[in-house]
C-alpha positions as CSV (number, residue, x, y, z in Angstrom):
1,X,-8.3,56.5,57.9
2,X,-11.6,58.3,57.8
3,X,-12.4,60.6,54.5
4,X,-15.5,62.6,53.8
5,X,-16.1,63.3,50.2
6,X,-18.3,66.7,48.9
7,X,-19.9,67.3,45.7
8,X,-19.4,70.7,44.7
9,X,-19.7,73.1,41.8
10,X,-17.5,75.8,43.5
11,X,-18.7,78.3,41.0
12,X,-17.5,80.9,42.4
13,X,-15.7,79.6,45.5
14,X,-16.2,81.8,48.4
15,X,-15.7,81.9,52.3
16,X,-19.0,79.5,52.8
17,X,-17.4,77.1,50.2
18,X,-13.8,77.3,52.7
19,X,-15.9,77.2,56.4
20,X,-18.1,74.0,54.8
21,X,-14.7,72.0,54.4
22,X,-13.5,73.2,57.6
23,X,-16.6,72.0,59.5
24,X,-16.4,68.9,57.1
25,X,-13.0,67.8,58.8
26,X,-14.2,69.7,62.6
27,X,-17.9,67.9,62.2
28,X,-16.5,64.4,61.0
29,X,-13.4,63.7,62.3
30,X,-12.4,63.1,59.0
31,X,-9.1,62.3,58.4
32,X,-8.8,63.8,54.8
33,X,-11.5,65.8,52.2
34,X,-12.1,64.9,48.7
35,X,-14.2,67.7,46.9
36,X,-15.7,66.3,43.5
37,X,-16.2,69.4,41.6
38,X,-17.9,70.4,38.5
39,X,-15.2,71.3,35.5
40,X,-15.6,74.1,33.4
41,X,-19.2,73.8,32.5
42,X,-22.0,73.8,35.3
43,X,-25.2,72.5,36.1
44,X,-27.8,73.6,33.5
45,X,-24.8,74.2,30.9
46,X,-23.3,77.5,31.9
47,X,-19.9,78.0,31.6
48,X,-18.4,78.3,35.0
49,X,-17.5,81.7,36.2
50,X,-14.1,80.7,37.3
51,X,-12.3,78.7,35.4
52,X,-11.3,75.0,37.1
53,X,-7.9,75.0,38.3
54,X,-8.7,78.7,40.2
55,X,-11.6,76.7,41.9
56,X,-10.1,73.5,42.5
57,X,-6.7,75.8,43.9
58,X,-9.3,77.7,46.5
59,X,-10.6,74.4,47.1
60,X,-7.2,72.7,48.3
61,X,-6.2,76.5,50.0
62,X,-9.3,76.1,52.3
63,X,-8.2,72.7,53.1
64,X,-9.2,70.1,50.5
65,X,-6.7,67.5,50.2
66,X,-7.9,66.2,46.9
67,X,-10.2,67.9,44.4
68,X,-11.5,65.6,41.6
69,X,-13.8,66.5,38.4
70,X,-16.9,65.6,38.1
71,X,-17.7,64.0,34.6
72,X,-19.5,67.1,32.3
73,X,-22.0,64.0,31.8
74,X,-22.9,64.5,35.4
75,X,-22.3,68.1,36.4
76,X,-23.9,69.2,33.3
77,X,-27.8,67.2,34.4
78,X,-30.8,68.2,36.9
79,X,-29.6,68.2,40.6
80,X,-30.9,64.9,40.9
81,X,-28.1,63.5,38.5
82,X,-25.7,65.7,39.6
83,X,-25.7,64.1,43.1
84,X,-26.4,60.4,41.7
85,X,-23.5,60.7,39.7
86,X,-21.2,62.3,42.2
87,X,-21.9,59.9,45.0
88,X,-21.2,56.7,42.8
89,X,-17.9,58.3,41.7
90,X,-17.1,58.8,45.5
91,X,-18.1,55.3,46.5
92,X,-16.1,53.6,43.4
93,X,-12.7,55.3,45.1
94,X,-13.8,53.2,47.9
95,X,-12.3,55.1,51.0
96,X,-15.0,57.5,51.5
97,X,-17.0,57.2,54.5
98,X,-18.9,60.4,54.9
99,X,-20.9,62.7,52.4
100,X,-21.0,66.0,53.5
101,X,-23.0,68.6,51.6
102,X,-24.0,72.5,51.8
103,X,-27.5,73.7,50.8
104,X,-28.4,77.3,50.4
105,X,-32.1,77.5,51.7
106,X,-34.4,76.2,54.5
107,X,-35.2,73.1,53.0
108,X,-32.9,71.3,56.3
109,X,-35.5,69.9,58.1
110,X,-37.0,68.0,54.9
111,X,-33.4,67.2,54.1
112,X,-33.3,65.4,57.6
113,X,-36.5,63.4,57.1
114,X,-35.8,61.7,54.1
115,X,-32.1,61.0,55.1
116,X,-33.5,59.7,58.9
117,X,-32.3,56.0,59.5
118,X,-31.0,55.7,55.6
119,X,-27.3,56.0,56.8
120,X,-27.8,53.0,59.3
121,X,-29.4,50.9,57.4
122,X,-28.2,47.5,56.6
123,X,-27.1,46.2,52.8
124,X,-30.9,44.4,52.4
125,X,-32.7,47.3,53.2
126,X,-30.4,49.5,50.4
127,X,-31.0,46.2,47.9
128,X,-34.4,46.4,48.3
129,X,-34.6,49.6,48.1
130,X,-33.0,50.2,44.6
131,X,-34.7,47.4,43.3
132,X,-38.0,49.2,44.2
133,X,-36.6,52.0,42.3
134,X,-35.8,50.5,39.0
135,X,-39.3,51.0,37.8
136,X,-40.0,53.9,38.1
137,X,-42.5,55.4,35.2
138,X,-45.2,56.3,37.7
139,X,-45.9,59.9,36.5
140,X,-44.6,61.1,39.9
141,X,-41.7,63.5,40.4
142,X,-38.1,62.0,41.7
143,X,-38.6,63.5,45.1
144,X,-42.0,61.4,45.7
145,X,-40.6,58.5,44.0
146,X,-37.8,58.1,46.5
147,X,-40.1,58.5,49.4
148,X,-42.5,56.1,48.4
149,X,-39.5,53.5,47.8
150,X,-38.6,54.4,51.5
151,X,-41.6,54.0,53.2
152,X,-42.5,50.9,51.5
153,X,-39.4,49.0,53.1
C-alpha cells in the first residue's frame, strides 16, 4: 500500500488546501493521505484561525484519510523545524512513502535544485550526509548549510 504524508497548518483550509490532496492521491498513486497538521497554535505562535477539529474535518472532507497533530513543539518553530519535525513524525509511522508539499510563491525551481537526486539516493549518501550536518556553527544560514552538506557528498 502506497501513502503520501503532508505537512500542513490548514489555517484556514481552503479549495487550494482540498485540490493539493486531490493531486496528492492523482500525482502519486498513493493509496491513502496522512495530513500532519498544526493544532491550535501556528507557526510563529498565533492562535489558529479555525480551531482544529473544523480544519482537520475539511481536511478528511477533501479526501484525507487520516489527519494527525503536529506536536505545538514543532508547529510552533521557524519553517525549518516545522518541516524537520513533521517529516520525522511521518517516517517514525513507517508506511509513508511520499512527501508531498504546497508552497505559495515562485521559489519551485530552487525547490527542485536542492531536492534533485536527494530522493534516489542510497542510505550512505543520507548517513553521510547528516553526519556532515551535525556541526553546524559556521555563521551561515540553514539554507546554505544544507547545500554545502550536499555538494560536498
Amino acid at each position: 500500500m502506497k501513502i503520501a504524508g503532508i505537512i500542513a497548518e490548514y489555517n484556514p483550509f481552503h479549495k487550494g488546501h482540498a485540490r493539493h490532496i486531490e493531486l496528492t492521491r492523482l500525482l502519486s498513486g498513493a493509496d491513502g493521505v496522512i495530513c500532519l497538521m498544526s493544532g491550535s497554535f501556528v507557526q510563529r505562535g498565533e492562535p489558529a484561525f479555525m480551531d482544529k477539529f473544523a480544519r482537520a474535518r475539511a481536511a478528511l472532507m477533501s479526501g484525507a484519510d487520516m489527519v494527525l497533530e503536529l506536536p505545538a513543539v514543532y508547529s510552533l518553530q521557524a519553517a525549518e523545524y516545522f518541516a524537520l519535525g513533521g517529516v520525522r513524525i511521518l517516517d517514525s509511522l513507517g508506511s509513508v512513502e511520499i512527501l508531498s508539499f504546497g508552497r505559495e510563491g515562485s521559489e519551485l525551481p530552487k525547490i527542485r535544485e536542492d531536492a534533485r537526486g536527494r530522493g534516489r539516493c542510497p542510505n550512505a549518501k543520507r548517513i553521510r550526509f547528516r553526519a556532515r550536518t551535525r556541526d553546524w556553527n559556521t555563521g551561515l544560514s540553514m539554507h546554505p548549510k544544507r547545500r554545502a552538506a550536499w555538494r560536498s557528498l
